[in-house]
N, C-alpha and C positions, 0 to 999 in steps of 0.2 A: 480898494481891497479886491484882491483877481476871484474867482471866480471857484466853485469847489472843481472842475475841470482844469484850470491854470495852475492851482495847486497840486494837483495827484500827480499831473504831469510834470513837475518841480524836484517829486521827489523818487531821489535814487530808488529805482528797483534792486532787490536783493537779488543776488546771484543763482541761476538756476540751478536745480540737482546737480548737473552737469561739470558746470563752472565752479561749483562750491566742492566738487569730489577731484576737480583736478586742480584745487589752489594747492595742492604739495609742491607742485611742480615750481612753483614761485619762490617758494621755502629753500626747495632743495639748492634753487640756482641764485639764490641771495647766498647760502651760504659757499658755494661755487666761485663768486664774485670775491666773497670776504674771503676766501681760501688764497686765491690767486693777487689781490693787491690790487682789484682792478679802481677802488674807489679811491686809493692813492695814485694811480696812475691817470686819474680824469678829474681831481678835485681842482686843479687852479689850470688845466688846459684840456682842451675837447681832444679828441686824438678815433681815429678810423679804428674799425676792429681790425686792418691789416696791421695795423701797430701794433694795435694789444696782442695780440694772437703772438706778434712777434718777438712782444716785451717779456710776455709770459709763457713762451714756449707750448702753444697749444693748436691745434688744429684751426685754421681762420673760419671753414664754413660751419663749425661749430662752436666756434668762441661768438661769432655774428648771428647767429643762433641764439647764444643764451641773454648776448647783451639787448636784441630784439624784446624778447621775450622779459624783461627784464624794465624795459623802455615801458613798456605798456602799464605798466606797474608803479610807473613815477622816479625807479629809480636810478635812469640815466636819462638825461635829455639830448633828442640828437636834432643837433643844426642844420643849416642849409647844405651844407656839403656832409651830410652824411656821417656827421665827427659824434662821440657820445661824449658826456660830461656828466657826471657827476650831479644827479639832483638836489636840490636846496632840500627839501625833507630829507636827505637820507645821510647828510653828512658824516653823522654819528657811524656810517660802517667803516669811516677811517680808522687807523689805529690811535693815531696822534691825536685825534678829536677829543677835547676836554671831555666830553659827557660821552666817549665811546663803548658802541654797541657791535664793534667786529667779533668780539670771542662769545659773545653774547649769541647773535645769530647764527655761529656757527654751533654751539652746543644746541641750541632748541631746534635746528632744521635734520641736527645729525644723531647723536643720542639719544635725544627725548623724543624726535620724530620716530625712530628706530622703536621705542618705548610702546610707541602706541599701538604699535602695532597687536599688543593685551590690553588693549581697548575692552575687548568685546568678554573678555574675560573679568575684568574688574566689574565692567555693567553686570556679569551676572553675579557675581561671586562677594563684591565690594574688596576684593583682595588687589595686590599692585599687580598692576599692570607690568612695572617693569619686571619684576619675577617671574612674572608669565612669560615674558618675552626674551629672556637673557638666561633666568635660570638661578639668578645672585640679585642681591639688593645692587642700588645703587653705587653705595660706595664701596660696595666688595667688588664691584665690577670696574671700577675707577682704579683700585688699588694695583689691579692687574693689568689694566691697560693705562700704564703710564702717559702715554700722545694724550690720550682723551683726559686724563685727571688733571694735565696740564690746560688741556683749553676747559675744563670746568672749573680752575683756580682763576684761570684770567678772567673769565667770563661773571664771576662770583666778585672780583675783585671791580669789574667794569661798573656792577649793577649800586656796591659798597660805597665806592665813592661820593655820589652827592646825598647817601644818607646822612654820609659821616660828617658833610659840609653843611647839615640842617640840623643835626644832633650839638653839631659843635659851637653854634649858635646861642644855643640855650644856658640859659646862669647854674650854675652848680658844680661847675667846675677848679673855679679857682682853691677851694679849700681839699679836693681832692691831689695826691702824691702818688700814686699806683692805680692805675685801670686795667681788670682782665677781662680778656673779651672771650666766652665762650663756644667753641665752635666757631674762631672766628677765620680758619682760612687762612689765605696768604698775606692777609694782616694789612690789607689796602684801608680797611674800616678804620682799625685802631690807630694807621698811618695818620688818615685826616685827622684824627682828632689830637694825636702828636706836634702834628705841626701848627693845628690852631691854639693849641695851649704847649710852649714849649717850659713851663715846669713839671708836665707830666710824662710818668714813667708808663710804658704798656708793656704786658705779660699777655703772646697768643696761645690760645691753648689750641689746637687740634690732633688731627692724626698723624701718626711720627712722618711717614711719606708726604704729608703737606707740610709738617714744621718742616722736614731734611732741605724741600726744594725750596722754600722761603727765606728762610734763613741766609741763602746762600745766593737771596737777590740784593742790590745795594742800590739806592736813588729815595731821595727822602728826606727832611730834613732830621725827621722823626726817626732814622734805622738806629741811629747811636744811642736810643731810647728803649729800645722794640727788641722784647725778646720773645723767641720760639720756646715752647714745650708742648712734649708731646701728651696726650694725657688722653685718660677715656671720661670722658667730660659726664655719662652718666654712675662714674662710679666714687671719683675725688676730685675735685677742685681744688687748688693752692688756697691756703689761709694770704695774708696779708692785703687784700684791695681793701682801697678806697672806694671804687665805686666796680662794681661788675657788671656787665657786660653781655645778652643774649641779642643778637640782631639774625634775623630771618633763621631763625633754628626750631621754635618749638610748631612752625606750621609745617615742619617737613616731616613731626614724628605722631605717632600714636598720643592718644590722652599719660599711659600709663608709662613710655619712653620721656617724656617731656614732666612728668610726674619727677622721674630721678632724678632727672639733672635738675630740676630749681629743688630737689631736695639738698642734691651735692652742694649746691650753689650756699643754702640757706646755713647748711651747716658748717661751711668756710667762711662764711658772714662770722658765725656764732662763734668759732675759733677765734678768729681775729679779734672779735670784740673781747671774750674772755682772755686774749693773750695781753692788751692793751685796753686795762681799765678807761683807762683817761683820755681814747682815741675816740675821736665820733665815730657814731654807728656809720659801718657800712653800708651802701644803698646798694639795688639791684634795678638797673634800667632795660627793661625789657622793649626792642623795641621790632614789634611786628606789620604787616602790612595784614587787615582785619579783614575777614569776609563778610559783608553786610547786607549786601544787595544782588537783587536778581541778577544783573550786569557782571558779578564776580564768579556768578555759575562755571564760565572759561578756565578759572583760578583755580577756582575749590575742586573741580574735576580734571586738572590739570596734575594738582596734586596727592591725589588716589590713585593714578597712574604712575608719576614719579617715584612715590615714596612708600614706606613700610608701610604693612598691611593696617586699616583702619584710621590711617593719616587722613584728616577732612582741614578745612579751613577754617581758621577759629573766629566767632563774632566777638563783640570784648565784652559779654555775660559769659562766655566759654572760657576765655583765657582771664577772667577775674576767679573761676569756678578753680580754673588750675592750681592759679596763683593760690588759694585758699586752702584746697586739696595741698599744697608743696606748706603749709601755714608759714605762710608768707603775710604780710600785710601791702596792703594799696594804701600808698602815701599820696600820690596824684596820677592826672592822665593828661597826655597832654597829643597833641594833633601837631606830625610835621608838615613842611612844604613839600616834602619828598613820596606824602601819602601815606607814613607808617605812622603807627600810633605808638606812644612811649608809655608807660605804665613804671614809676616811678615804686620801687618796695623794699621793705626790711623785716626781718624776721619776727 
């Protein structure tokens, strides 16, 4: 056993004032990287920054710069002749990577980083941040800057995939014909779970400028399945599912936002079931990533800045309080591999 000296010295020091006020700079230039293609251009060969600079049309003593700075970070490794490659942790900034996190880190280094900037306004006020900072919610500000609502579709769809691959997992699928997924985006969620049950049909509901560019992508086994509508998801919901559908939607609103839609929700349950006596009840699979612990403090305050005024993180006595509040019932709960917790309900 070493020694209470052996040990203190063991462990990582935390970053000083200093070092902790200039990690943006890492952020900024990971999304820089992911901008530019550099982790596709060093993932299966090392290559000098006088290449990259050259591959990617940019300044060499600035591209050697960031890939530097960048190195330090773990996320290029440079060899004996000066070559970078592509770090084993960071693969995921490719595009082509199964579990990729390219559109991913450029939305959190550039938008939401941008966000933050009503930091200091949400700490006083408990109001978003991003409307301090922009002027417009989130997605009104998406709407209008098309580039950006596009890397926040890809990014949304990057994060959807290995839910939809832990979601799809789970038994209670087979007796379901029709899944609508709520607020579900460019429909990469609903995809997975297309293609791991291919008798099922998906209905995406979002906003008509994410149904319009969705629709009009094609690659899937699932698209000949997978239809777009547009819809204001807290005002009507389509009758007809089997099972429906809320993944990472009610931690982005207020209690009283997140209130309407599983009320929309409950009473296109109740249509449906009153349209078709003899059809099993509807379910509503809710499936969130919960705030529980000290450790999620990043999250929950991540969140207040993102999102509409009074948006916090829900523990699941919060999002069972909702569910209750929407009179919903809790059929089960269940815990993925993915980290979200599903909450199983019907009217």
């Amino acid at each position: 056993m070493g020694t209470a000296s052996d040990q203190s010295s063991s462990t990582p020091r935390p970053p000083g004032p200093a070092q902790l006020a200039a990690s943006g700079v890492f952020a900024r230039a990971l999304a820089v990287a992911a901008r530019l293609g550099l982790a596709e251009l060093t993932a299966t060969q090392a290559r000098t920054s006088a290449e990259l600079a050259a591959q990617t049309r940019t300044d060499p003593e600035t591209l050697a710069l960031l890939l530097h700075t960048l190195a330090m970070a773990g996320v290029f490794e440079i060899d004996g002749e000066g070559r970078f490659r592509l770090g084993e942790a960071y693969q995921a900034l490719h595009g082509d990577h199964p579990q990729s996190q390219r559109h991913v880190c450029i939305l959190m280094a550039e938008t939401y980083d941008d966000a933050f900037a009503g930091l200091l306004d949400t700490v006083r006020s408990g109001r978003s941040g991003f409307r301090a900072a922009f002027g417009t919610s989130l997605y009104d500000y998406l709407a209008a800057h098309p580039e950006a609502e596009a890397i926040f579709d890809e990014a949304m769809a990057e994060l959807a995939r290995p839910v939809a691959r832990a979601l799809a997992a789970r038994p209670g699928f087979a007796a379901a014909a029709t899944a609508i997924d709520i607020g579900g985006g460019s429909g990469a969620f609903l995809r997975g779970l297309l293609d791991a049950h291919p008798h099922l049909r998906g209905i995406c509901l979002d906003r008509p400028s994410v149904c319009a560019r969705a629709a009009q992508r094609a690659g899937g086994a699932g698209d000949a399945r997978l239809e777009f509508r547009a819809a204001d998801v807290f005002d009507e919901i389509p009758a007809g599912g089997d099972l429906y559908l809320v993944k990472n939607v009610l931690y982005d609103w207020s209690f009283d936002s997140g209130l309407k839609l599983l009320a929309a929700a409950r009473a296109a349950m109740a249509q449906t079931a009153a349209a078709e006596p003899g059809r099993a009840s509807p379910r509503l699979l809710i499936v969130e990533p919960l705030f529980e612990r000290e450790s999620d403090a990043p999250r929950a305050l991540f969140q207040k800045v993102i999102c509409e005024d009074g948006t916090c993180g829900l523990d699941e006595a919060q999002l069972r309080r909702l569910v209750e509040a929407a009179r919903l019932r809790v059929l089960g709960v269940e815990r993925l591999d993915s980290g979200h917790t599903v909450l199983e309900c019907a009217p």
